[in-house]
Each structure stands twice: as structure tokens, then as C-alpha cells.
N, C-alpha and C positions, 0 to 999 in steps of 0.2 A: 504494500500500500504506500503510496506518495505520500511522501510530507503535507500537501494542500490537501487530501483525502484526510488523511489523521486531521487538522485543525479543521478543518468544515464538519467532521463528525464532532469532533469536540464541541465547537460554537453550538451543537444541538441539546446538550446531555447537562444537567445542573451540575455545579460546584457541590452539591449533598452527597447525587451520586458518586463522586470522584473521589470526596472525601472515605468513603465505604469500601470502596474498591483498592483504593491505595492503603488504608489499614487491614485491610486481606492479606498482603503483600508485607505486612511490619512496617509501613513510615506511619507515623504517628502523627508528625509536626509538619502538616503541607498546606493549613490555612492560613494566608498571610493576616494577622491579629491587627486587628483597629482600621484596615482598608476599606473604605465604604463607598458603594456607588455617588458620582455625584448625580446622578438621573437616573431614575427606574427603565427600566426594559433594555441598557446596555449590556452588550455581548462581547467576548473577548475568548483571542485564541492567537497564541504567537509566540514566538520562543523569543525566553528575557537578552535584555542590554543593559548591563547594570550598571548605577553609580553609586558609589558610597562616597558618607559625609560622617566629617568627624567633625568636632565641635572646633566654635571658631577661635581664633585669637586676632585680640587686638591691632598688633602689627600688622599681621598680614589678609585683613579683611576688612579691610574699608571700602567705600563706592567707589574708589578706585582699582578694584582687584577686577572688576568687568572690563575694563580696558587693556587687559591681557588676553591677547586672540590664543592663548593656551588654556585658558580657565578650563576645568575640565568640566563642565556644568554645560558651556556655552559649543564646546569642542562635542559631548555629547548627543546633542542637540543634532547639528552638523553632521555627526557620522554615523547613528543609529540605520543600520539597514530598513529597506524597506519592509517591511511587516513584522517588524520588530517590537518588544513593546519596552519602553524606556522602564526600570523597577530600581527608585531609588530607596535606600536605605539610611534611613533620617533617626536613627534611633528610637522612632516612635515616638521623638520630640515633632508636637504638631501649633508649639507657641511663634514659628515663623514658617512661613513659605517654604515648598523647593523648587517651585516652579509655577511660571506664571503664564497667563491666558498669549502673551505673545512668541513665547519657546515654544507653548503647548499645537497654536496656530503655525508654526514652523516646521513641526514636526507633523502635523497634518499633512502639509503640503508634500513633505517630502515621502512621505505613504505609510510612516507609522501607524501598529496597529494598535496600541493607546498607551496611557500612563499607567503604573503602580506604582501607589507610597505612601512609607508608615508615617510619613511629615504632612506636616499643612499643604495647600495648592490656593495663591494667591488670584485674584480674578475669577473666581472660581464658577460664575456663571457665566461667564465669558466660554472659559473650557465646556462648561456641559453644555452649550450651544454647540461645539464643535459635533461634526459626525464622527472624528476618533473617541473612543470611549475612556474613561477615565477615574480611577478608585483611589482614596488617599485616607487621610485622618479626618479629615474638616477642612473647611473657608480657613484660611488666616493669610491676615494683609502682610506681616513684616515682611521685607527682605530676608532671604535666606543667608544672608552673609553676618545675621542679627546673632543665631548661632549654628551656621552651618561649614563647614570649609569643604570643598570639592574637590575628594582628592581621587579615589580610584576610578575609569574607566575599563568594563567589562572585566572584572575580577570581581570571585566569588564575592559576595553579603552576605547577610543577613537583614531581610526586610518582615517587618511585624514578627517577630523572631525564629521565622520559617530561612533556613541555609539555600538560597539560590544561586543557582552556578550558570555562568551564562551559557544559552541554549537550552535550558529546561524550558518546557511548554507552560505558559501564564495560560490559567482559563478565569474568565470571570463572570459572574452574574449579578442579579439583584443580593443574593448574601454574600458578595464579596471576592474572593481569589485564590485557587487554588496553583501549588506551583506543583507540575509533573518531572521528576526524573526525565532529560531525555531519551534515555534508552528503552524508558516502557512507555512513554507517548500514544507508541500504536497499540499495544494491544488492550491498554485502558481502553483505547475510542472504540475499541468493538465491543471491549466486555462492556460499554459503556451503553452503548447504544441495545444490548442484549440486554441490560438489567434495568433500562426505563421501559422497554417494549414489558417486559415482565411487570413490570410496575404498574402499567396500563392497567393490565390485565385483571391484579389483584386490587386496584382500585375500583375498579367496575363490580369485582364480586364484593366488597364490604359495602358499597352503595347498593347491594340487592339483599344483605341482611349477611353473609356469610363472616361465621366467626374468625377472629385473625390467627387464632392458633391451629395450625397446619398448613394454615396457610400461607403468610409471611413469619418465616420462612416456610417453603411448601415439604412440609413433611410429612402432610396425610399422604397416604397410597394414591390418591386419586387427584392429587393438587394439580400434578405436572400433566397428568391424563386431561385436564378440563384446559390447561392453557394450552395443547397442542389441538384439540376441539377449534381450543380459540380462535389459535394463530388459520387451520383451516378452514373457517367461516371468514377470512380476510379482516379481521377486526383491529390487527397491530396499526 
């Protein structure tokens, strides 16, 4: 399966299921903590471009540190591939910015496929008007230079205190973002797409009165016998 097959299955499948699937598997810690849609109904799937930020100092973060066409903040921006999704790691400090509505507007352009971060995102309805999607802490106006320093480009983080290594698959929805291992990408997006058809299925039978034990999980004799009925009546 293609890589654009893997992430268009993925953009279909919640962050719920992904999370359920991938503690099958032992990772435990793969939902980014405190990232919140900034608008409902955005969808997200792209493997990470990571920036991390360490806290600032004085000397070397004044409004004059954007005037360095090496800022790695600005250089980020600039080189993020196209469907890529920029996931900075702000320590889950969200008392300043990391980015704001005209980077965010740059990186549209340039075909990013959205933002992630455990920091504030200044202009922040600016960004959610964008059609690139985008999940942070909260609104917050400061400058990220307030306490932020920009220092690694595309090496490992830590964002909302989930370990992202660049190239893991960002998925995200209305609850938020999960980060996929690259090497199991694909076969999440099938078991993925297999255990919400299932999920259909046993939704429709507890909405006609049927009890949940045997059934999620289907461990009566007959659970798997009625969703294969199912799936042959064309009902998935």
C-alpha cells in the first residue's frame, strides 16, 4: 500500500480508534496531551516536521532574533515539505505563542498538511480560517520569543509528552492527535478501517436493544456469525 493510500485511510478512522489499536501493540503514550482542535470537523494525516523550543534567555531573544534568516522557527516555516505537518514542542508552556496566523498562512501556501503544538498559537482565528488544519494549547497573543528559543529543526521531541521522531504519521480529529510509529502507519490504517466497519456494526445492534457483553468484545458464539450476515447484506 502507498504512502497517500495509508494517510487517506487514516484521515477516515478517529484518533479513539488509533489510540486502541496502538495499545494492542504496547505504546501507551501516543496522544499528544493538551492539543486541541482550533475548529471542529478538522482532519489531519501527514508524517511530522519537528521543532523544538527551549526556554528563552534574555540575551539572545529579543525582537531582534527574527532578523536572522537562520532563526530556526522562520527556516522551519521555509522548509517543511509539502504534506508535512509542522509539531512543535513548546513544553506545554501555552503562556506565549509559537506561531502565528502569518507563518501558519505560509505554510498553507507552501502545501502543509497542518500545525501541532503543546504551546499557544497566536492569531488564532486567523489560523482556523485557514483550510490547513491546526491543534495547539489555546489562543495566546505573546510572542514566542517571550519564553520560547528555536532551536532544533526535524530532530526527535517531545510534544504534549508523547516522543515524536520525525516521519511518524500525525493523525488528528475533533479529540485531538495521535502520533503513529512510522513503521506501523500501514497496517494501523487497515486494522483501522476493519475495527470502525466493526464498530458500525455493533452500534446498530445496541441501538436495537442487544446486550454489550458478547458482544463488544464479540465473544458470544454467534457475534462474528451476525457481522459476517452483516457485512453480506452490504451494510458496512
Amino acid at each position: 500500500m502507498s504512502d497517500d493510500a495509508t494517510l487517506a485511510m487514516l484521515k477516515t478512522v478517529s484518533t479513539a480508534t488509533l489510540t486502541s489499536l496502538l495499545f494492542k501493540r504496547g505504546f501507551r503514550n501516543v496522544f499528544i496531551q493538551g492539543a486541541r482542535p482550533l475548529k471542529a470537523g478538522q482532519r489531519l494525516a501527514g508524517p511530522a516536521y519537528t521543532l523544538r523550543y527551549i526556554p528563552s534567555r534574555e540575551d539572545l531573544d529579543g525582537i531582534e532574533a527574527f532578523r536572522d534568516p537562520r532563526h530556526p522557527q522562520r527556516v522551519a516555516v521555509e522548509e517543511i515539505p509539502p504534506g508535512a505537518v509542522l509539531v512543535m514542542d513548546c513544553r506545554g508552556d501555552a503562556s506565549v505563542a509559537s506561531a502565528g496566523s502569518i507563518l501558519a498562512t505560509r505554510m498553507q501556501v507552501r502545501g502543509a498538511a497542518g500545525i501541532v503544538s503543546d504551546g499557544g498559537l497566536r492569531d488564532a482565528s486567523g489560523i482556523a480560517a485557514l483550510e490547513m488544519p491546526a491543534w495547539c494549547a489555546g489562543p495566546s497573543a505573546p510572542t514566542n520569543l517571550i519564553r520560547h528559543h528555536a532551536l532544533d529543526i526535524n530532530a526527535p521531541i517531545g510534544c504534549g509528552g508523547v516522543p515524536v521522531y520525525p516521519g511518524d504519521i500525525m493523525v488528528g480529529d475533533d479529540d485531538g492527535v495521535v502520533c503513529i510509529p512510522a513503521h506501523l502507519a500501514g497496517e494501523i490504517a487497515v486494522d483501522a478501517v476493519e475495527m470502525e466497519r466493526f464498530e458500525r456494526f455493533v452500534l446498530e445492534e445496541v441501538q436495537r436493544g442487544v446486550a454489550i457483553i458478547g458482544l463488544y468484545p464479540p465473544t458470544a458464539p454467534d457475534t462474528r456469525e451476525r457481522y459476517q450476515a452483516w457485512l453480506a447484506r452490504g451494510q458496512a
